[in-house]
Every structure is written in C-alpha cells, then in structure tokens.
C-alpha positions in Angstrom: 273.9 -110.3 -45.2 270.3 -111.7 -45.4 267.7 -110.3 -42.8 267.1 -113.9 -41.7 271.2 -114.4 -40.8 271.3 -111.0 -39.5 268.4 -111.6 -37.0 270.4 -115.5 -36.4 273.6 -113.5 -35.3 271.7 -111.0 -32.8 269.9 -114.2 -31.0 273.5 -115.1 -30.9 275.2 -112.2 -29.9 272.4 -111.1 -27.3 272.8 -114.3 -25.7 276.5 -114.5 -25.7 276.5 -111.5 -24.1 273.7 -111.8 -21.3 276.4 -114.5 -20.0 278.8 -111.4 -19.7 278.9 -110.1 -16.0 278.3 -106.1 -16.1 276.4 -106.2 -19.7 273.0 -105.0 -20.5 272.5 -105.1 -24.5 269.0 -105.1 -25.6 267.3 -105.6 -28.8 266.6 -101.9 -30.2 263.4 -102.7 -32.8 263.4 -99.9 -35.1 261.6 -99.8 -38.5 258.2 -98.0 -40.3 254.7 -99.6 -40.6 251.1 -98.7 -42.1 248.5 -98.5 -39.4 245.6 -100.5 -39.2 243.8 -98.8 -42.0 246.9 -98.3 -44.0 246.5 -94.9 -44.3 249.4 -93.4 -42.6 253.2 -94.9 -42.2 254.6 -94.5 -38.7 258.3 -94.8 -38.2 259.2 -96.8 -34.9 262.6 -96.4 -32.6 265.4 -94.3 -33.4 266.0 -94.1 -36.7 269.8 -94.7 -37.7 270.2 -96.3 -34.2 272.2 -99.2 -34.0 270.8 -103.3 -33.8 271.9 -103.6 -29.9 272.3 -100.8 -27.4 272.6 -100.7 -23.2 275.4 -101.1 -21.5 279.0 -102.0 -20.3 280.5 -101.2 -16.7 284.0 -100.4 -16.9 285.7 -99.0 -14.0 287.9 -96.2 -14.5 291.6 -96.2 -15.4 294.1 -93.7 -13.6 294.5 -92.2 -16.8 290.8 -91.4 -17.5 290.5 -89.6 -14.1 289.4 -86.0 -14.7 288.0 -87.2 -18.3 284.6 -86.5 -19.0 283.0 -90.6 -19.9 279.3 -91.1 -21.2 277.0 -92.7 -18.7 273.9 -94.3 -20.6 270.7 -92.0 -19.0 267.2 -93.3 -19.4 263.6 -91.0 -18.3 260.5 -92.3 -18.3 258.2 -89.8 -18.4 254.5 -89.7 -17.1 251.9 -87.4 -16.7 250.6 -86.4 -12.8 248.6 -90.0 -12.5 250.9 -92.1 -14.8 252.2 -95.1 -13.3 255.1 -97.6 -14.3 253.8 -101.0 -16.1 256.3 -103.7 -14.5 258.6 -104.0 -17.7 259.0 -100.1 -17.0 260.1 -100.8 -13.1 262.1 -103.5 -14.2 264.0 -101.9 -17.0 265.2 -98.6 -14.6 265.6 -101.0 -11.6 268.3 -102.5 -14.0 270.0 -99.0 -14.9 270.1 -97.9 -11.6 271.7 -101.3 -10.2 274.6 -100.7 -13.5 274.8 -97.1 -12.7 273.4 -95.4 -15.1 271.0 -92.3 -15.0 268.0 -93.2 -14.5 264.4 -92.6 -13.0 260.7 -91.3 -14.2 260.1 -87.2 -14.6 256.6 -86.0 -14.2 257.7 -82.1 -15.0 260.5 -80.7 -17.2 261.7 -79.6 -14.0 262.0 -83.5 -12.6 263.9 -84.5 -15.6 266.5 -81.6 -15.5 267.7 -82.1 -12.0 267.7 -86.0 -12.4 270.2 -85.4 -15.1 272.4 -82.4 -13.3 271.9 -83.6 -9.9 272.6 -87.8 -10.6 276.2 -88.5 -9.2 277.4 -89.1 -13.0 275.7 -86.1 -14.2 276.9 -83.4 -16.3 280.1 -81.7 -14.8 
C-alpha cells in the first residue's frame, strides 16, 4: 500500500471511529528526522508502535471477573514549576472521563502510587 492510500484510510478510519461512542483512537506520528542543521537524526514516537492507539470501553463479562485486563495508563511528567499546556489538560481530562490511568507526576514517587494506588491499578 502507497503512503498516500495509507494516510487516506487513517483519515477514514479515525473518523469512522470518532462517531463510535466509548472510542478514543488517536493518530500516533512516529518516524526519524535531521535537525535543523542536518547534523544529527532524531527518531520521533515509539518506534514499532502501531498507526492508531487509545482506547475502547468494554464492560466486563461474568466470565472475565477475577481476570487481570489492560487499562491504557498515561503520566505526564513535569518538573516542580511545570505546568500543563491545554492540549495536555485536555488529553488526561479525556482518559480519566474513559477510565483509564491517568494524571501528571512531579517525583518518581507521584508516578508509582498513581499507578498502584488508581482503582484499575496493578493487583
């Protein structure tokens, strides 16, 4: 498949499924690039990730209670004075409202217990 049809079918994927109640999928821009100067290549995103990530609420079945399920988790992390640009707020205001882990860590410490203390944290 051509990079121009790929790029067609996630416009038309992303917005078939924004019209999906209970789905988040978001663009994941991945990829390498010289800097300004061309002097050093920087790779961008997670490499090997795939095209479209977020996601899905599903509620659970009888037969998953007592099953361990993945819950996407997202940290922002900023220093002491850091604060949240809007997109930032936005983005974990969405998470939280889907139920996923989510929330901004100044400290190593901050991120740990949002992730063991978050009501579908690890068991």
């Amino acid at each position: 498949m051509t990079k121009q049809k790929e790029a067609a079918l996630q416009r038309q994927v992303l917005t078939d499924l924004a019209e999906i109640e209970g789905v988040m999928i978001f663009r994941n821009l991945t990829g390498k690039f010289r800097t300004l100067g061309g002097n050093a290549l920087v790779t961008a995103g997670i490499v090997g990730s795939p095209d479209l990530m977020g996601w899905t609420m599903r509620g659970v079945k009888p037969e998953d209670v007592g099953k361990l399920v993945p819950v996407f988790t997202g940290i922002e992390l900023k220093t002491p004075t850091g604060r949240l640009a809007a997109h930032q707020r936005d983005f974990l205001n969405d998470m939280e409202l889907h139920g996923c882990i989510q929330g901004v860590a100044r400290t190593r410490e901050e991120a740990t217990h949002m992730v063991l203390n978050a009501p579908w944290g690890v068991q």
